[in-house]
N, C-alpha and C positions, 0 to 999 in steps of 0.2 A: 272451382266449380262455377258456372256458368249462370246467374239468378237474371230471375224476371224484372222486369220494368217495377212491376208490385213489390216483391222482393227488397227492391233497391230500393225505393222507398221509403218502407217499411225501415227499413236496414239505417236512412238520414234521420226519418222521424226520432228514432231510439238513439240517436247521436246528439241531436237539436236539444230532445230532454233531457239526456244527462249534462251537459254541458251548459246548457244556455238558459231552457227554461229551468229546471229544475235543481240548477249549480248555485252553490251556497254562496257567501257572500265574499267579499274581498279577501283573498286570501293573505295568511298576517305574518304566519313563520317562515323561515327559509326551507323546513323540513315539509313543510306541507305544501310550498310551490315545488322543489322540487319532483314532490309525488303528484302532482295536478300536472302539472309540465313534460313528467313520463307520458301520464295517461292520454293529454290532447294530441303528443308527437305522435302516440298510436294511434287515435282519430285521425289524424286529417290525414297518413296513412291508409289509413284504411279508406277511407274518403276518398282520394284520390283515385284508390283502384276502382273505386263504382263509378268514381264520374268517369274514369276511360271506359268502362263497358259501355254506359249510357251513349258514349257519342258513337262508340263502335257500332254499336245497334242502332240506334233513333239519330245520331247526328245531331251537333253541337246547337241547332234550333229547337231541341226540346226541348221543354219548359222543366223537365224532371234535370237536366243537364243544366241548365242556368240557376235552379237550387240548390242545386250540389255545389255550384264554383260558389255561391253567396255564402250557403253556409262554411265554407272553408276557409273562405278568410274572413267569419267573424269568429269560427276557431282561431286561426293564425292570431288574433287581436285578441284573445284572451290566453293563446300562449305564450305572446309578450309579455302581459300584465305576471303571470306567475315570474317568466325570466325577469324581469325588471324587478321583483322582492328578489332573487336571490342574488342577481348584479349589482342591488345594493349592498350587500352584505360584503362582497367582494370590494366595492368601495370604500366601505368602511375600514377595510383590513389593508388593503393596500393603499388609500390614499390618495385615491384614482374619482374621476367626475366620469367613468362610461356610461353610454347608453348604450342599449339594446340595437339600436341601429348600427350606431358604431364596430362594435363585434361581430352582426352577421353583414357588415357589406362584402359585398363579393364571395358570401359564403351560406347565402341560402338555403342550398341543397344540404350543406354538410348540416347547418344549423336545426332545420327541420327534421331532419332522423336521431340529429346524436344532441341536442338542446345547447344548452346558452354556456355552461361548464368548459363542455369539451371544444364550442367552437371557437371560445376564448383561449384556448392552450392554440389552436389551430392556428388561429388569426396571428400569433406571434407577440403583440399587443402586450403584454405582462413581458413575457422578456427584451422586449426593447426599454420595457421600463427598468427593468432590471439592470440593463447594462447601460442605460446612461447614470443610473448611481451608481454603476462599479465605475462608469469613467471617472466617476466626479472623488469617487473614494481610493483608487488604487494612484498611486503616482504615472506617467507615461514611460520611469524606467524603474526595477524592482530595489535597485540600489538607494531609489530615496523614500524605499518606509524603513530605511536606518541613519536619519538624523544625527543622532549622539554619535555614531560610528563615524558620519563623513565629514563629524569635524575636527576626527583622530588624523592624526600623520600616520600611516600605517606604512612599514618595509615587508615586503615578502622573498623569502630565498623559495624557490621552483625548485624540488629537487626531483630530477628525471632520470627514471631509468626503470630496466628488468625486477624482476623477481631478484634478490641475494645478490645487488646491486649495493649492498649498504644505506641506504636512504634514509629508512625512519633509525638507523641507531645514529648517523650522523645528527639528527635531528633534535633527538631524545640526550644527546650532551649538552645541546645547546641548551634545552628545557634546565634541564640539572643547572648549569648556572644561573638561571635567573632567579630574582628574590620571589617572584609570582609567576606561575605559568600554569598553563592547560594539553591536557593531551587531548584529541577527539579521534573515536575509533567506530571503523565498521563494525566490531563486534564487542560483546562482554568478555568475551573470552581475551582477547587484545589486550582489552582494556584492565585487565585484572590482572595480565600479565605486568603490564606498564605500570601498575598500580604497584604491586610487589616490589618490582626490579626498585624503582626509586625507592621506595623505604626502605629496602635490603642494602642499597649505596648512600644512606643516610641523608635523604632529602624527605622530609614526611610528604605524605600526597594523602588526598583521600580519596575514594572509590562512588563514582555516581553512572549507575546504568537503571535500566527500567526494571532488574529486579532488588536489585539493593543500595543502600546508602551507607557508608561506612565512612568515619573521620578519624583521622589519624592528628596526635596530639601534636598541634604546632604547624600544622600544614600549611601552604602558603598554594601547595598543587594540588591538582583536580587532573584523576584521569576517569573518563566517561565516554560513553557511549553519545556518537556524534547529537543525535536527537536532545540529548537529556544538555547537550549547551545552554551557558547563560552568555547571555547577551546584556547584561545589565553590567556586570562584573567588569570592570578592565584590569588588563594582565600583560607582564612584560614580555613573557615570549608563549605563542601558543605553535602547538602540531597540529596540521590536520592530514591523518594516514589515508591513502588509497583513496588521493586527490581525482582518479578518472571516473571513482562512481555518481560526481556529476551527470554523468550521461544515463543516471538508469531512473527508466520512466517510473518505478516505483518509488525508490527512495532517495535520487537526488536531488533532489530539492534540499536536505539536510544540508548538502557538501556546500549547493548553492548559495542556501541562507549564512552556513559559517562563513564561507566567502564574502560575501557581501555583508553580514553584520559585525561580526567578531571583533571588540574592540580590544585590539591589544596594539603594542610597537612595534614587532618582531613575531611574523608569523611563516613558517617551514610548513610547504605542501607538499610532502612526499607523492608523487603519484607515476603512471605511464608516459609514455614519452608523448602518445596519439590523444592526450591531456592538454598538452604546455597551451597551442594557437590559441583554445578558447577559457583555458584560464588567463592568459595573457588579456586576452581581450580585456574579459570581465572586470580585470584590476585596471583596464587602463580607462575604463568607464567611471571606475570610483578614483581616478587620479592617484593611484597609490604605487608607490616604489618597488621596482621589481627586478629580482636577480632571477636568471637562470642558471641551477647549478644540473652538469650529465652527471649521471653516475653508470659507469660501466659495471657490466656482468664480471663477479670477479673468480671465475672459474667458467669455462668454453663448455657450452651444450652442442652436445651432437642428437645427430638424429641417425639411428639404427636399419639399414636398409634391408635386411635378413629378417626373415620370418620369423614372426614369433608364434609358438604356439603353448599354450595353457592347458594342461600345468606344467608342460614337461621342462618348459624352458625360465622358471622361475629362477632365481636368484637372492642372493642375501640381500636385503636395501632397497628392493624394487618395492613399488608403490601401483595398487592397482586400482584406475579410475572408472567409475560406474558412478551413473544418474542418478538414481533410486536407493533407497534404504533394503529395501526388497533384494534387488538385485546384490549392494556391497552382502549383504547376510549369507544369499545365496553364495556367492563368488568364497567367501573366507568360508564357508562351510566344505568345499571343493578343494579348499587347499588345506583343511584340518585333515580332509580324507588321503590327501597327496602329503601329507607329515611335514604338512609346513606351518611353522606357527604364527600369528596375524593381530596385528592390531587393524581396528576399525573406527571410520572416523565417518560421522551423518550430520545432516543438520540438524536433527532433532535429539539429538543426545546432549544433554545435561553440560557445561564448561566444565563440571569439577568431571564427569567421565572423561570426556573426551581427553582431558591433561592428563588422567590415568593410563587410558590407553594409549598416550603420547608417549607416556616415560616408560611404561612396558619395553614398546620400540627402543627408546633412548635408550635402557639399560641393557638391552640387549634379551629382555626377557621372549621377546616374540622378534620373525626374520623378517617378516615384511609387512605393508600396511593394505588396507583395503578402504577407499577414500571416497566419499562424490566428489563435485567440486567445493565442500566445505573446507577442502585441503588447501585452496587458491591463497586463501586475504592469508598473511603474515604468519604462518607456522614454520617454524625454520626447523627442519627435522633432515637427519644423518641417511637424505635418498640417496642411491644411485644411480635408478631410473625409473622413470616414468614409463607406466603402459596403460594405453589408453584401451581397455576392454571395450567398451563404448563409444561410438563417435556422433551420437545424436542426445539430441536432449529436451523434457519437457520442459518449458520457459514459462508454464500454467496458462498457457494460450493454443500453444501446438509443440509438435515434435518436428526439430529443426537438428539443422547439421550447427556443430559446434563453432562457435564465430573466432577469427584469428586471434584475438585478444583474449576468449577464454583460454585457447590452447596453450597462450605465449606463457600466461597465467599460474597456468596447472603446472605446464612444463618447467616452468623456471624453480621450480621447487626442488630439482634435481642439483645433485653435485655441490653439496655443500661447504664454502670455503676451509680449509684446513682439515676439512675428511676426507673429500673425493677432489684428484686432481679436474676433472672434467663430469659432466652429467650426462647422460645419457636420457634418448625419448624413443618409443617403440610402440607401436599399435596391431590389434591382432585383425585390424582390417583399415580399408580406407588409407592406406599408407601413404601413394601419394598425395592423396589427399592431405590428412594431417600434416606432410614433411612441407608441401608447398606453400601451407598457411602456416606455419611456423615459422618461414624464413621470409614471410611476405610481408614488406613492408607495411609501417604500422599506418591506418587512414587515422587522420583526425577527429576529433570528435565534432558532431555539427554543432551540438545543442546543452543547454544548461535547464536545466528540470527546476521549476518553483511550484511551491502550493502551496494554496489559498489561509491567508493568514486569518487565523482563529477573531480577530480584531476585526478583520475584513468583513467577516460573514453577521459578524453577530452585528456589527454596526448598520448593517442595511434596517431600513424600518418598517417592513414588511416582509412578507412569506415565511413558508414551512421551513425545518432546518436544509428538506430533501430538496427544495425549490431554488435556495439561494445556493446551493453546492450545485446544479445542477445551471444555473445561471451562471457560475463561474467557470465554470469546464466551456461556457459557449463564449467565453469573454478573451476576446483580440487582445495579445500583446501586442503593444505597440513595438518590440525592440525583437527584432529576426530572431537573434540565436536562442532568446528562450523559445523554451515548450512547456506545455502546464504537464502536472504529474497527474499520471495515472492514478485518480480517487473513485474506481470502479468498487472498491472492494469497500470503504469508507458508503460509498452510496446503496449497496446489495444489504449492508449489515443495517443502514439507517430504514432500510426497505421493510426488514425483516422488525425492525422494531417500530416499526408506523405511529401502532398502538400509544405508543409513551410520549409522542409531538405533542398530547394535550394533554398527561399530567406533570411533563416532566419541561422547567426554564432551558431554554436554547441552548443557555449555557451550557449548562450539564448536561444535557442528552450529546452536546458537539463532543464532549470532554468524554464522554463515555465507548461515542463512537471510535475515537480518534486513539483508544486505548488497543495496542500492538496483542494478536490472539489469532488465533486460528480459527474463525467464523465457521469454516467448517465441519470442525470436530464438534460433534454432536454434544460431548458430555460438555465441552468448552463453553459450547454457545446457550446449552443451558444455565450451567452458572454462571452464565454473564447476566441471564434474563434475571436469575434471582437476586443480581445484587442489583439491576434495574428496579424490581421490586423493594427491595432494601430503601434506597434512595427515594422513592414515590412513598412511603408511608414513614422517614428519618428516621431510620433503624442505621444507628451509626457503628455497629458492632455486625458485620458482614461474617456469615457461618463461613469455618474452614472446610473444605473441600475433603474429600471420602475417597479412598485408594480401593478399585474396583480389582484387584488384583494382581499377583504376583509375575505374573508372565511380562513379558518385554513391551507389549503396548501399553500394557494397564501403566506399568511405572513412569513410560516418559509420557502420557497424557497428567499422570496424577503429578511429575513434574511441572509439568508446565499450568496445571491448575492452582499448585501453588503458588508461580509466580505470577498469573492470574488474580486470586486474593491478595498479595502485596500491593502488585500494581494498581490497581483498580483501590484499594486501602489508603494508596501514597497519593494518589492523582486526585482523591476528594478529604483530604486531607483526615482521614479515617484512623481510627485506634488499629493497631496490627498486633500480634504477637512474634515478633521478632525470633524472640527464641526458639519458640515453636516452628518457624520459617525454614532459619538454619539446619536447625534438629534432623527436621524433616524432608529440607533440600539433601546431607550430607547422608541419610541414611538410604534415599531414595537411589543418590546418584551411584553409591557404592555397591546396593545391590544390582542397578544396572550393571556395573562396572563387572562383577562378579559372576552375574549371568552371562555376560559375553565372553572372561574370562575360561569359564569353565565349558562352554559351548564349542571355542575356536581354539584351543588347543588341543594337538594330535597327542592321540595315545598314548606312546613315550615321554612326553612331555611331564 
């Protein structure tokens, strides 16, 4: 709306008073420049739009037009004096001598709408500071923040090859004879395999993964989940299994670090062959001795050129691949209706189920299996053939066509030595597709994944937890083949608990976030809030978790709630009840085990 010369006026006069003549004294707190500092950015806003109508009407020689531009920059000069209290503050915290000039050059415009806060994130200015102390704290390559480690003589045997290639049991003799050693595995389930097998061939070991701790009398071995390594420990012979998930943006970093820290003599990296180039590198970076051993496929995969079609063409042995939990339930429910009887195997099902419906299979109690790709890492089970029901997959980013290296993966599962002369693979669409990337030569892996060491963040001496993790995702390696890991999901959860940056030490809100969960299950990410609360009032006795019911989600969320309270119990070095743990994990997993049982066998059965 269009006001008068009087108007406008009027309009400066009741601006001039509130701010100038009748504005209270120097302002003292940062909370109360920043609300003076909203309020003037809306003035001279507003200000500005009457002096352009002034000149639009009367022309910039009006004398109502040369009191508008005055009084605005003696606003402008008392919306420094507010930014300048709260720039201090900022100084204080960081460390930093800025001015107010400093942070708006060449950012006036942005300064004057969005104030002195945001023009400083804008300016860059903070994280430049940020990253010349990550220069000054990270080394220029990642192999020298392990000292102790590079002045070990460390030998590596590479052992390359397929799926049922024999690799990790080659590997896993070697373990057996040394007087001290370690196994490191993708999974718990691996890992408690590996854990058993040795103390069943009379080598004690003991069991360390993110939900249990277990010591066997006289142990000298350690099998665990790759995470849960020590690096302080040195060991004559160590394993590390399914050496190519270096390359995944979420979690190698793990593979990374064991590579480059793990002080042992004698260390066996079972991995793909599209592995060896840039694990090769990596060792030859830390100077350390290296064999390459192949391991060939020791039974021939074929790939199936005939149609397959579901159910009609099912078979004894055959293993059916699907993405989803959803989907494998769905699929084995179609073949309980087709009288065939299934084992099922998800990520999110319990290790002691999953080993159930394992030996189901084994024994011969169910004909075939119903899998995601939780079938890939190390299950050696009596398949025949692979069918890929699916050839697309969500990656928690998007839905993508499945990459060579998953299918080689999934595939090589088939034709187990001394069962099936040969294995077979079969897809009920995408055929050539599937057949042409199965026989495709394997590309190399470009990159080695690192993330940001807990020592690293907390040692900078200033910012938020979410500032300096956020600093560090913008911070240059200096060395090509790494790439930083993917800490999105670390940054969404620190996001979602803001709140706790000011009652809760660096330390322990890092250690809190850095704890392995499913942020987005609702009941998860509540109990996570409450032992946050736990922690902020030292209530060192964390309540156990509540089973919302009997049906198939209820049990494996109240699974994993349990190992939930462990973890989170074990990582702040909290009282737990063990017994109640066990109790509760074996009674939980068995009813799962038993709901699927009783759901996916046909009629007859």
């Amino acid at each position: 709306m269009t006001m008068s010369l009087t108007q406008l006026a009027k309009k400066m006069e009741q601006v001039e008073s509130k701010f100038l003549i009748s504005a209270e004294g120097k302002v003292q707190s940062v909370q109360h420049a920043l609300k003076r500092e909203g309020a003037l950015r809306v003035a001279i806003q507003s200000l500005s739009t009457w002096i352009a109508q002034v000149k639009k009407n009367s022309g910039s020689e009006h004398e109502l037009y040369m009191q508008g531009q005055s009084l605005r920059e003696r606003l402008k000069l008392k919306l420094k004096e507010s930014s300048a209290v709260i720039l201090e503050s900022v100084n204080q915290q960081y460390q930093t001598n800025l001015t107010v000039e400093q942070v708006i050059e060449n950012n006036d415009w942005y300064y004057y709408h969005y104030g002195i806060m945001k023009t400083l994130q804008q300016s860059g200015i903070l994280n430049d500071l940020f990253q010349e102390l990550l220069t000054d704290i990270i080394p220029p390559h990642p192999k020298d923040e392990y000292p102790l480690t590079r002045a070990h003589r460390r030998s590596f045997i590479i052992h390359a090859g397929s799926t049922n290639s024999g690799k990790t049991h080659q590997s896993l003799e070697e373990l057996k004879k040394s007087p001290k050693g370690i196994y490191l595995s993708p999974l718990r389930l691996l890992a408690l395999e590996v854990y058993e097998r040795l103390n069943e061939e009379g080598v004690p070991c003991d069991l360390l993964t993110g939900e249990e701790m277990i010591h066997a009398a006289g142990a000298k071995h350690t099998s665990c989940t790759i995470e849960k390594a020590s690096y302080d420990e040195v060991y004559d012979v160590a394993v590390i299994d399914e050496g190519q998930m270096i390359g995944d943006s979420q979690r190698g970093y793990a593979w990374t670090r064991a590579l480059l820290g793990l002080r042992a003599r004698e260390i066996h990296v079972c991995c793909a062959r599209e592995a060896v180039p840039l694990i090769k590198q990596l060792l030859a970076d830390c100077k350390d001795h290296v064999e390459v051993v192949q391991h060939e496929r020791q039974t021939p995969l074929l790939f199936q050129d005939h149609p397959f079609r579901f159910p009609q063409d099912v078979m004894k042995g055959d293993a059916f691949i699907v993405f989803s939990r959803k989907q494998a339930l769905q699929v084995a429910s179609q073949l309980t209706q087709a009288q065939w009887s299934s084992s099922i195997i998800y990520g999110n099902l319990p290790p002691e189920t999953r080993r159930k419906q394992v030996g189901l299979f084994l024994e011969g109690e169910t004909q075939v299996i119903v899998s995601t790709d939780a079938i890939g890492m190390g299950m050696n089970l009596p398949i025949r053939r692979i069918v890929f029901l699916e050839t697309e997959k969500f990656d928690g980013t998007q839905v993508r066509e499945l990459l060579p290296q998953e299918i080689k993966q999934i595939s090589g599962r088939a034709g187990r030595k001394g069962i099936y002369e040969r294995g077979y693979v079969n897809s009920i669409r995408d055929k050539a597709k599937i057949k042409q990337k199965l026989e495709m030569q394997d590309q190399p892996l470009q990159a080695a994944f690192i993330a940001p060491h807990d020592t690293t963040i907390l040692s900078l001496p200033f910012g938020s937890l979410s500032e300096r993790l956020k600093a560090w995702t913008n911070y240059e390696i200096q060395v090509p083949y790494f790439q930083k890991a993917d800490i999105t999901e670390t940054l969404e959860l620190l996001d979602l608990a803001s709140m706790y940056e000011q009652v809760l030490p660096l330390d322990v809100l890092y250690n809190a976030v850095t704890i392995p969960f499913n942020y987005q299950d609702k009941e998860l990410l509540s109990q996570w809030f409450i032992y946050l609360d736990c922690l902020k009032i030292n209530r060192i006795n964390l309540p156990k978790p509540k089973k919302r019911g009997n049906h198939l989600s209820a049990l494996e969320t109240y699974y994993r709630a349990i190992g939930l309270y462990y973890s989170f119990s074990s990582n702040f070095g909290l009282p737990y009840d063990w017994r109640w743990i066990k109790k509760e994990r074996r009674y939980t997993s068995e009813q799962i085990h038993e709901l699927l049982k009783q759901q996916l066998q046909p009629a007859y059965v």
